[in-house]
C-alpha positions in Angstrom: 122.6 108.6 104.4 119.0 107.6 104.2 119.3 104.5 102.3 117.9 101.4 104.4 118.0 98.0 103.3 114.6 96.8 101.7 114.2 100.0 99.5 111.5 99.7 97.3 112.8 101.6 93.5 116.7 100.5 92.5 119.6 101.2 94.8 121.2 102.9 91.6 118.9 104.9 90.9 120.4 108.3 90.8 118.5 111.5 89.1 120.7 114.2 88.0 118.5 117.0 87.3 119.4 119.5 83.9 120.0 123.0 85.1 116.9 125.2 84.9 114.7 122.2 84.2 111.3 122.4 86.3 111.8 119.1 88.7 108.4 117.9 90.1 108.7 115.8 93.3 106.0 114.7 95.5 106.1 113.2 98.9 103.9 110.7 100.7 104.4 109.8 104.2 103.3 105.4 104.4 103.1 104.9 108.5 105.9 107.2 109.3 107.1 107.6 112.8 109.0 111.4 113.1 108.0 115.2 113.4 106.3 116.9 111.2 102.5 118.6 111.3 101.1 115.8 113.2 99.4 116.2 116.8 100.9 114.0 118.9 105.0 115.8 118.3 103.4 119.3 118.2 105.4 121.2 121.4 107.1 118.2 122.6 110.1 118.0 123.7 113.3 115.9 122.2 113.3 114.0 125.6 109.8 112.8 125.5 110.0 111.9 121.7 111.1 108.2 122.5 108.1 107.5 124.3 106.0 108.9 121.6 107.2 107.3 119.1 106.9 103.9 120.7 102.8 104.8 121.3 102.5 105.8 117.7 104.3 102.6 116.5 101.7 100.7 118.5 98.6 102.4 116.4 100.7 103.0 113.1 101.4 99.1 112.7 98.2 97.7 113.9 97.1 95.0 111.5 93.7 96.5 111.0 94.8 99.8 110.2 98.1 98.7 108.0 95.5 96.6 106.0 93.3 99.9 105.3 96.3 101.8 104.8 97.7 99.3 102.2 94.2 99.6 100.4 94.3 102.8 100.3 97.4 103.4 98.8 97.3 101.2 96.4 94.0 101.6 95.0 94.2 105.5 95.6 97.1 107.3 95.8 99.5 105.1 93.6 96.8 104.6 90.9 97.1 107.9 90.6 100.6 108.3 89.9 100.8 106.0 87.6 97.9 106.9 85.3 99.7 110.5 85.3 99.4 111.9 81.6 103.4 113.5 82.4 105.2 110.6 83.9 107.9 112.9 84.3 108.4 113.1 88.4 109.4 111.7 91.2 107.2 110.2 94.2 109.5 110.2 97.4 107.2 107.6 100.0 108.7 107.5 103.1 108.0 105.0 105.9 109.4 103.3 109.4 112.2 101.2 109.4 110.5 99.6 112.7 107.4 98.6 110.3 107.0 94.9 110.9 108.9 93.2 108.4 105.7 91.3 106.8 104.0 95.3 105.9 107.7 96.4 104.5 107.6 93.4 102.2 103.8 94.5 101.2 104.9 98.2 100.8 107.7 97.5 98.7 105.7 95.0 96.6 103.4 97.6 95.8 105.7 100.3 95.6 107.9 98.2 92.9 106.3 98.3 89.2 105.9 102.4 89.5 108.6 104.1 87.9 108.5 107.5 89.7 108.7 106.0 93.3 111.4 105.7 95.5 110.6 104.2 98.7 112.8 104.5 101.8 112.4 103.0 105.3 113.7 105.1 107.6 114.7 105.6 111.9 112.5 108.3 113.4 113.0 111.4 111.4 111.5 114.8 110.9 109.5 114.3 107.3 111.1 118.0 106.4 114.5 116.9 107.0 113.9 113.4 105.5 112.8 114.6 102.4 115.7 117.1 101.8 117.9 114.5 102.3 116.8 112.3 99.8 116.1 114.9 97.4 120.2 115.3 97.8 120.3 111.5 97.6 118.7 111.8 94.1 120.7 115.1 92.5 117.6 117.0 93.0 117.9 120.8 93.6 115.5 122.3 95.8 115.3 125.5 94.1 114.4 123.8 90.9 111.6 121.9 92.1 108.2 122.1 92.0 107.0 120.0 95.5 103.8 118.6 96.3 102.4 116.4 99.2 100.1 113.5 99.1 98.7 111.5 101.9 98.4 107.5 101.2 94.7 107.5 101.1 94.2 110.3 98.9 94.8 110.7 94.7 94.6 113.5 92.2 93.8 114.0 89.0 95.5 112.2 86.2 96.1 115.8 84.7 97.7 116.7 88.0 101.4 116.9 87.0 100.7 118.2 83.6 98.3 121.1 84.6 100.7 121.8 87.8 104.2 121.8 85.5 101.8 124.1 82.7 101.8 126.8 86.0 104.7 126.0 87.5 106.2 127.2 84.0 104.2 130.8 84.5 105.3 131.2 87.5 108.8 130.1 87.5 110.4 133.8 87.5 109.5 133.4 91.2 111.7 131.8 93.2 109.0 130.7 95.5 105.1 130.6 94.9 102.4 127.9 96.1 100.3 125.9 94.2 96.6 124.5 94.9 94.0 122.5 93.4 91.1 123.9 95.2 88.6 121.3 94.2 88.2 118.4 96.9 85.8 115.4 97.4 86.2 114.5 100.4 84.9 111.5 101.4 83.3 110.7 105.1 83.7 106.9 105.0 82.0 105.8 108.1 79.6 107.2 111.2 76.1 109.5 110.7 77.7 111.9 107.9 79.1 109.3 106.3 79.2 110.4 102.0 81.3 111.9 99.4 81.4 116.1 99.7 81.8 118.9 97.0 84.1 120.8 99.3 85.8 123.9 97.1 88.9 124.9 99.7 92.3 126.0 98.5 95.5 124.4 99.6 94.1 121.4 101.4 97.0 119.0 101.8 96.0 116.6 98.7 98.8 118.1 96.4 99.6 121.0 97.9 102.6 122.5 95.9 105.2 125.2 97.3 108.7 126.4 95.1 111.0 127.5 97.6 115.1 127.3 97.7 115.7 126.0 101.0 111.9 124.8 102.7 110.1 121.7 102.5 106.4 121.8 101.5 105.9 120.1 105.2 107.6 123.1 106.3 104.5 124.8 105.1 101.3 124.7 107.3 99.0 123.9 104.2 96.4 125.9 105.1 98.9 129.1 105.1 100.6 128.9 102.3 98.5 131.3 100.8 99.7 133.6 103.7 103.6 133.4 102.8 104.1 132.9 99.3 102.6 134.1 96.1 99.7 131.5 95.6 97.4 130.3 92.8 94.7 128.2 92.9 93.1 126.0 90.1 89.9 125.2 90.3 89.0 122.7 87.7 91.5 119.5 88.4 89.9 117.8 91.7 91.2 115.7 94.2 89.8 112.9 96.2 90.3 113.2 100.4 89.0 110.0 102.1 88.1 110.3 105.5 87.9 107.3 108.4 88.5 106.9 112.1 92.1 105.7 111.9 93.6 109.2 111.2 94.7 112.5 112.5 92.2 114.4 111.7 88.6 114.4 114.1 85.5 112.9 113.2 82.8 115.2 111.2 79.9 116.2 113.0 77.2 118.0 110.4 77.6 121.5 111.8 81.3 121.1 111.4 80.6 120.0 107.4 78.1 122.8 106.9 80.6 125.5 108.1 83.2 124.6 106.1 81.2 125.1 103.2 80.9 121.1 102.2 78.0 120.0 100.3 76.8 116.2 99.2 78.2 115.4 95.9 75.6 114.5 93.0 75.6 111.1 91.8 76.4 112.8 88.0 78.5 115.4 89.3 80.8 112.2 90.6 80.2 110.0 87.5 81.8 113.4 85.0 84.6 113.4 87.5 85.2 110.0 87.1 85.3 110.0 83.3 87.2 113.0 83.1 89.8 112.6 86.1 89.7 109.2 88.0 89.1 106.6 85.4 92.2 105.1 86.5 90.1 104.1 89.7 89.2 100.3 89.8 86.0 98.8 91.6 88.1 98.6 94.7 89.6 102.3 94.1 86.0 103.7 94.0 84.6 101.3 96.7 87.5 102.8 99.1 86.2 106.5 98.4 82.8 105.6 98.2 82.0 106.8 95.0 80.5 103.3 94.0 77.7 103.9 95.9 76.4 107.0 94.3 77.5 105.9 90.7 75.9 102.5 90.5 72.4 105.1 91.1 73.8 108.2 88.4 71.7 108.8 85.5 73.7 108.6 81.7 73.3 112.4 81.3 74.0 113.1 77.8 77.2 114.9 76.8 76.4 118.0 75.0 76.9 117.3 70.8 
């Protein structure tokens, strides 16, 4: 049983899913320490995983990066699922039961007015086999679920769910497909490339979606997806990626953004995203992405009558 003590959503709370209904579950990983698609686990083995987890629980919980963390997520990622326009889902967040006890309290605090969450603390776990389990916890079938992932310092669209259930419905004759929202602006939030990007890529991991009767969607190399299942992509409901030296992924150099096909963002092209998508964003929320900077300078381009 995953329950821990300190959960964030009601202990009661216990989803029984209708038969055939389209379920729509989305995980987020808060400071997690387990396998899953992140370097430092990738072709270790079980015997050194101990020691591993004890050098990631020393840059997971570091003040500095729990308070950026905490930011992000709440200004970001949660913003966004509560201002969804189909409030019908569930938000698994899944975190470390070794989290100092002053960053659980903060987590679940946060966690606590949202509906669709249900937070768990748990030991060391694969995220795969964490989030099956409380998908069973909850009464949720695998087979009848549309999954997505979400990092905690990333967000989607307010449309997100609605758009994703609207194909999710089209495709449901397949038992397993993928799902992308290609459009990204991702957001280099500190050294020389520092600014927000136009960076058009399918099945980046900001709300990746997979149907399948027995996998995870962290079972899924995002990237491939499009390589094992049936896939469709949807250009027109973005997501903002924020990028800063605290996570897995490498710093930018400007060759690296020019081959991936990223381009600066337009002050107006981010001000029509932010009307149309993000509005939910505060002055924090679009401080944290760096949008602030670009819209405070956008011209009011006229909407067309």
């Amino acid at each position: 049983m995953l329950r821990q003590d300190g959960d964030c959503r009601p202990q009661e709370r216990k989803t029984v899913a209708a038969k055939n209904k389209i379920n729509i579950v989305g995980v987020c990983r808060f400071s997690m320490l387990g396998r899953g698609d992140w370097k430092a686990y990738r072709n270790q083995p079980d015997e050194n995983l101990e020691q591993i987890y004890r050098e990631k629980a020393v840059e997971l919980f570091a003040p500095e990066r729990l308070e950026a963390r905490l930011a992000t997520f709440e200004h970001l990622t949660l913003k966004s699922m509560a201002a969804q326009t189909d409030q019908d889902f569930t938000f698994i967040v899944l975190s470390s039961d070794r989290m100092p006890l002053p960053w659980r309290e903060r987590l679940i605090e946060l966690c606590a007015p949202i509906e669709q969450v249900v937070l768990r603390f748990l030991p060391p776990t694969h995220v795969a086999e964490a989030q099956l389990a409380m998908m069973e916890e909850l009464s949720i079938p695998l087979a009848d679920t549309l999954q997505f992932r979400l990092d905690d310092d990333d967000c989607v669209s307010k449309e997100f769910i609605r758009r994703a259930r609207r194909h999710a419905t089209g495709l449901w004759k397949n038992t397993m497909f993928g799902l992308s929202f290609s459009t990204n602006y991702y957001c280099v939030l500190d050294g020389p490339t520092e600014g927000v990007y136009h960076w058009p890529v399918p099945f980046f991991s900001a709300g990746a979606s997979v149907r399948h009767p027995r996998n995870s969607v962290f079972e899924f190399g995002h990237f491939r997806i499009p390589d094992r299942l049936l896939a469709v992509t949807d250009p027109f409901f973005p997501n903002i990626v924020t990028h800063r030296g605290d996570n897995d992924t490498p710093r930018h150099e400007a060759s690296v953004l020019r081959k991936r096909g990223m381009v600066p963002a337009t002050p107006d092209e981010l001000r029509k995203a932010v009307a149309r998508h993000f509005d939910y964003l505060t002055e924090e929320g679009l401080a944290l992405c760096g949008f602030d900077k670009f819209l405070a300078t956008a011209p009011a381009t006229p909407e067309p009558a």
